[in-house]
N, C-alpha and C positions, 0 to 999 in steps of 0.2 A: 541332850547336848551338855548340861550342866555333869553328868556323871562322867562324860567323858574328858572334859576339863579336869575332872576331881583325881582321876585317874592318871590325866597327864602330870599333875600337882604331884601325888603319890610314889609315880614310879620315878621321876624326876628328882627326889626328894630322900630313896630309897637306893638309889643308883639303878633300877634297872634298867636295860637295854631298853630302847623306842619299839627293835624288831622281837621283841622275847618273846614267844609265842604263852600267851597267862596259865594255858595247863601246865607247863612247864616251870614257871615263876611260883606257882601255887604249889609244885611238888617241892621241887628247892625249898623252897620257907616252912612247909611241915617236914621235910626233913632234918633243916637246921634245927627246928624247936624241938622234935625228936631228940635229936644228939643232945640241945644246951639242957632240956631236961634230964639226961643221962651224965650230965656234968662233963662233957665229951665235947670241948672248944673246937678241938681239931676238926673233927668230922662237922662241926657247923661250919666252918670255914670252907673247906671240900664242900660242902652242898651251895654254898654261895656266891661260884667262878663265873667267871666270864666265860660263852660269852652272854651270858643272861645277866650275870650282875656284872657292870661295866668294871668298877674298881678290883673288886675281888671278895674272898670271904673276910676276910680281916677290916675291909673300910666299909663293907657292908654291914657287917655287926655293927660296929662304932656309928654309922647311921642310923640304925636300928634303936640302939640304946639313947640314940638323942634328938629325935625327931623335931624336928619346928611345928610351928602351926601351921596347918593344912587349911587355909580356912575355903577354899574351893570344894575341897575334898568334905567338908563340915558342910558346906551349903549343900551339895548334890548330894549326902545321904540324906541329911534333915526333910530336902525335899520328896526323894524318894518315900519315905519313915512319911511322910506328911499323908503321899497319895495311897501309900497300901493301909494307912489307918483310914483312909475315906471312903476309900474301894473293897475294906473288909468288913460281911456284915457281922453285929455283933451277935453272937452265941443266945439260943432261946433261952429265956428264965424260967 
């Protein structure tokens, strides 16, 4: 429940679409960093349209670049981060 809050936090925050289906949102976003590693503005802009990113690539970068605190999105991995260090055993010595 909580990861899904962190999520609604995140894409709310990021401008994505509510309906964006996440393989898709996931491919867009390694694309864009693709390109801005390639010093190639343009083409991150083009991976960041609508209608997955609500705004577009230009207000999506500018999101990107200045993100708020998340602190939903902080609670539901910390908890996540919490239970897979409790549920993994530690490595024999």
């Amino acid at each position: 429940m909580e990861l899904r809050k962190g999520l609604t936090e995140v894409r709310n925050a990021v401008g994505i679409a509510p309906s964006a289906p996440a393989q898709s949102v996931v491919n867009a976003l390694y694309a864009a960093m693709r390109a801005l590693n390639a010093n190639d503005v343009e083409a991150a802009r083009r991976a960041l349209q609508p209608p997955l990113f609500i705004g577009g690539g230009e207000a999506t970068l500018s999101r990107l670049s200045n993100l708020p605190r998340l602190p939903q999105a902080a609670y539901a991995t910390s908890l996540a981060a919490r239970e897979l260090d409790r549920s993994t055993p530690l490595p024999a010595m």
